[in-house]
C-alpha positions in Angstrom: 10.9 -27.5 -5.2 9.7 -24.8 -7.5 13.4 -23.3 -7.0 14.8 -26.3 -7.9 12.7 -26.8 -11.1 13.6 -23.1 -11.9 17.2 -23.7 -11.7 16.9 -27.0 -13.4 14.8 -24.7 -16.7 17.5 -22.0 -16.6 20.5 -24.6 -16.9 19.1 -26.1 -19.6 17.9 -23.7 -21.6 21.8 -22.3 -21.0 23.1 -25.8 -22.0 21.0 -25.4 -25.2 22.3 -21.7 -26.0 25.9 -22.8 -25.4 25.8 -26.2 -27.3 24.0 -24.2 -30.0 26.7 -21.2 -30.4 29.7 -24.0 -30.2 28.3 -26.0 -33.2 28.3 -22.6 -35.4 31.8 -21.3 -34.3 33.3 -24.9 -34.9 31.2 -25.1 -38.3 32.5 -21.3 -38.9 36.0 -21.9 -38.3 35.4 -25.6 -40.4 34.1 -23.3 -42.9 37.4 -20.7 -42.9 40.1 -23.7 -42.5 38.3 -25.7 -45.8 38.4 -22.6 -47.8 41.9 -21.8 -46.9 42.7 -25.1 -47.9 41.2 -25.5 -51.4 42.5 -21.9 -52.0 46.1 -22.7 -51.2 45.5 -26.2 -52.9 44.1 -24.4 -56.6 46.6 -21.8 -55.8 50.1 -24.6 -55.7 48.4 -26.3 -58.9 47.9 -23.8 -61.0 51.0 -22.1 -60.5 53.0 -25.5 -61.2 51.2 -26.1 -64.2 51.8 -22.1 -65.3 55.7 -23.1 -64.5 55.8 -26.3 -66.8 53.5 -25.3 -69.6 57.1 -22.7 -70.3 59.1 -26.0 -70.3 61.6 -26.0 -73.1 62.2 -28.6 -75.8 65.6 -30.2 -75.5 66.7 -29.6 -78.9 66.5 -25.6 -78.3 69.4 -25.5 -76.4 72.6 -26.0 -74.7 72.0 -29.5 -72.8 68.1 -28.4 -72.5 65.8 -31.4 -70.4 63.1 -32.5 -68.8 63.0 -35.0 -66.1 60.3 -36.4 -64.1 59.1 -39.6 -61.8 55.6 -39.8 -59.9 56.7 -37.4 -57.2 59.3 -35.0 -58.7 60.0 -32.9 -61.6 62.7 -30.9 -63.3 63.0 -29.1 -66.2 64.3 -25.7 -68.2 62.5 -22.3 -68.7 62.5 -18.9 -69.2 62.9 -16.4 -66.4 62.0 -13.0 -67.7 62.9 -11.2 -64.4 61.1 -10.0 -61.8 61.5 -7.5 -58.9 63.9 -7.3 -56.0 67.8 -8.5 -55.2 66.9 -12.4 -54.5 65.7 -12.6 -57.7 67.1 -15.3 -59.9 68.5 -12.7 -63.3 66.5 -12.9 -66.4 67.0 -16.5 -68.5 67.1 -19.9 -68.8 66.2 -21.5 -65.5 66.0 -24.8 -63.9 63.0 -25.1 -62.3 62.1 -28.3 -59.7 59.3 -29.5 -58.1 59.7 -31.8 -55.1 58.6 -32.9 -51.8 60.7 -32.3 -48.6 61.0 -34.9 -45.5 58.5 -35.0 -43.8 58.1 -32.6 -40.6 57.5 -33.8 -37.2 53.8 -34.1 -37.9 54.1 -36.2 -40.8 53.3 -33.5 -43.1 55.6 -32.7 -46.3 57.1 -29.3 -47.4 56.6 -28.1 -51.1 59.7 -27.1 -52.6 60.2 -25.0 -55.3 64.0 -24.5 -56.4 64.9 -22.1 -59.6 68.7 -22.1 -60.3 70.6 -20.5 -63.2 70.8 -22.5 -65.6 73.7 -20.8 -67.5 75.3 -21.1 -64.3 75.1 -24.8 -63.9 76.7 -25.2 -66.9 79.4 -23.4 -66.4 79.9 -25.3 -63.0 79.6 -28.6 -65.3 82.5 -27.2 -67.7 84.7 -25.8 -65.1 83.7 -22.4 -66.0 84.0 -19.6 -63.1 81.0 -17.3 -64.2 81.4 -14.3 -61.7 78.8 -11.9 -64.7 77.4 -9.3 -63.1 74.1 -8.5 -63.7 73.4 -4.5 -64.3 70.1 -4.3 -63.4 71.1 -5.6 -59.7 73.9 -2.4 -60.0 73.7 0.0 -56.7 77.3 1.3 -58.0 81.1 0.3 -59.4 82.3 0.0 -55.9 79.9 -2.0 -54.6 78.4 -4.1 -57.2 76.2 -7.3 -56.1 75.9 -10.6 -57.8 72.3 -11.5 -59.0 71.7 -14.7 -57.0 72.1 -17.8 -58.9 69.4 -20.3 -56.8 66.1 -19.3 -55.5 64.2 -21.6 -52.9 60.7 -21.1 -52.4 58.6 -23.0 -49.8 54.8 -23.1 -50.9 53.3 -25.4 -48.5 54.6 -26.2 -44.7 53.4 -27.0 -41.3 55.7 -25.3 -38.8 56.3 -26.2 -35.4 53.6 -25.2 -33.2 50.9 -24.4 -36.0 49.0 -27.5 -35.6 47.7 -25.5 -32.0 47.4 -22.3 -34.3 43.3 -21.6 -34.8 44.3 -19.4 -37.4 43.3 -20.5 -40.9 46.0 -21.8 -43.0 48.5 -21.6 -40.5 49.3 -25.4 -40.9 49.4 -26.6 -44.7 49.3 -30.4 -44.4 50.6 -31.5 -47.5 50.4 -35.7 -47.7 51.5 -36.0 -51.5 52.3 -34.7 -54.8 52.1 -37.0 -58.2 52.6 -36.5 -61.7 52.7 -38.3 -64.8 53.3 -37.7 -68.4 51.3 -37.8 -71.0 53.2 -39.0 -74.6 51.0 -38.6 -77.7 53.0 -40.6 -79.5 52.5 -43.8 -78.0 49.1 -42.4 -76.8 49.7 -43.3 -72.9 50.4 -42.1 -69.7 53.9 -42.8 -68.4 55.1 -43.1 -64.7 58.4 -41.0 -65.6 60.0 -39.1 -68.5 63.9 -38.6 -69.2 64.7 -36.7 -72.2 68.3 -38.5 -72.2 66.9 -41.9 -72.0 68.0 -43.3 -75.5 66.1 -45.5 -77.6 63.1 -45.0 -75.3 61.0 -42.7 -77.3 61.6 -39.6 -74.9 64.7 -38.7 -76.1 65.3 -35.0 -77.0 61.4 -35.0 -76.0 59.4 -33.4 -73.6 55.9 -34.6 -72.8 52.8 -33.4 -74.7 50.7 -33.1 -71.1 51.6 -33.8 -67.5 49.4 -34.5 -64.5 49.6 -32.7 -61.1 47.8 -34.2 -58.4 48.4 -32.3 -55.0 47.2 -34.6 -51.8 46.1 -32.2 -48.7 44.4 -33.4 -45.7 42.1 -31.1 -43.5 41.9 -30.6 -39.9 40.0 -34.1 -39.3 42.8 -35.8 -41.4 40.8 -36.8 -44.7 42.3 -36.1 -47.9 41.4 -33.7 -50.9 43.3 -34.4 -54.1 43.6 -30.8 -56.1 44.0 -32.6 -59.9 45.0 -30.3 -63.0 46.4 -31.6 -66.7 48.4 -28.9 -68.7 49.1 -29.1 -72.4 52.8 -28.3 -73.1 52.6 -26.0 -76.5 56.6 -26.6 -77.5 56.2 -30.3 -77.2 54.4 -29.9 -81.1 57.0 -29.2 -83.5 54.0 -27.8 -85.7 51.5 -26.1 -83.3 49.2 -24.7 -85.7 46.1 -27.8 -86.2 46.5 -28.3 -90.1 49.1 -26.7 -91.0 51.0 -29.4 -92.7 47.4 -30.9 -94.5 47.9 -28.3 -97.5 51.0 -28.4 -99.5 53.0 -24.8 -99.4 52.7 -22.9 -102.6 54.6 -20.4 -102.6 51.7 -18.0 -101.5 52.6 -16.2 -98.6 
């Protein structure tokens, strides 16, 4: 009997250690896979809203837009370069924002797509633009062309991460929103088309837009990552007051 009751003290007190340790490496790796998450999701936000607060205004060039509906967006920036052949070459770029199909899991890809936009136009006129780009020159034999699209894929769950304990291995991705903010009428609109005639957007872009990025953790509840960014060019006077005093002649 006293064995018995000795055996009986040590299991438990095991039982206790070992239900004790689990709880703090599943509250640990909680811990890791949570702060992965709201560090990718700040990450994805803030670097869309970087990418659209360089939107241009329509009316600054050569068939210049911006396009959006709840879950995509479009529109035309400046590339000033950057480092390595798959770069798109310095310039106007189109820049989009969009959701994939879902993945076998339900979960979404974000895409980011960046395309020439001098390109596209020529592909619109009929115009074969084979430029060469000199900073991409190895030599005059062999010269290669700066790529003229550049997909990027911020957020995805591949096959067989789900199993993966690593942190951030599997970015479920359930939704991405915007809307657009138009001072004008002073309201939030669903969707913005700078071509849309007599609709108050034309040969517009929007003074803010909303980003709302919908991630769900590893026990499947959701954690909305919400930004608004101020376009500057959407002002055709950005300086506050500049117009209140009458000019002059004083420089």
């Amino acid at each position: 009997m006293e064995l018995l009751l000795a055996v009986f003290i040590f299991g438990f007190i095991v039982l206790t250690v070992y239900g004790v340790l689990s709880r703090a490496i599943n509250a640990r790796q909680v811990g890791e896979e949570r702060a992965e998450l709201y560090a990718q999701g700040r990450e994805v936000v803030l670097r869309i809203a970087s990418d659209i607060e360089g939107a241009l205004l329509p009316l600054s060039g050569d068939r210049i837009f911006f396009s959006g509906d709840v879950g995509k967006v479009e529109f035309v920036a400046m590339n000033r370069g950057g480092y390595g052949l798959n770069r798109v070459r310095p310039g106007q770029v189109l820049i989009e924002y969009s959701l994939d199909a879902p993945d076998q899991n339900g979960y979404f890809p974000l895409i980011r797509v960046e395309q020439d936009f001098k390109h596209i136009l020529n592909e619109a006129d009929g115009i074969d633009d084979q430029q060469k780009d000199s900073a991409f020159d190895l030599n005059d034999d062999n010269e290669p062309q700066a790529p003229t699209e550049q997909v990027q894929v911020f957020l995805d769950c591949p096959p067989g991460a789900v199993l993966s304990d690593l942190p951030g291995a599997c970015s479920r991705v359930a939704g991405l929103r915007f809307r657009f903010y138009d001072d004008a009428f002073g309201d939030w609109r669903d969707y913005w088309d700078s071509f849309e005639a007599d609709s108050g957007m034309e040969d517009r872009i929007p003074d803010a837009v909303e980003i709302v990025l919908v991630m769900l953790d590893e026990q499947a509840r959701e954690h909305e990552f919400y930004t608004v960014v101020d376009l500057p060019l959407a002002k055709a006077n950005p300086t506050p007051g500049a117009d209140d005093e009458e000019d002059d002649g004083t420089p």
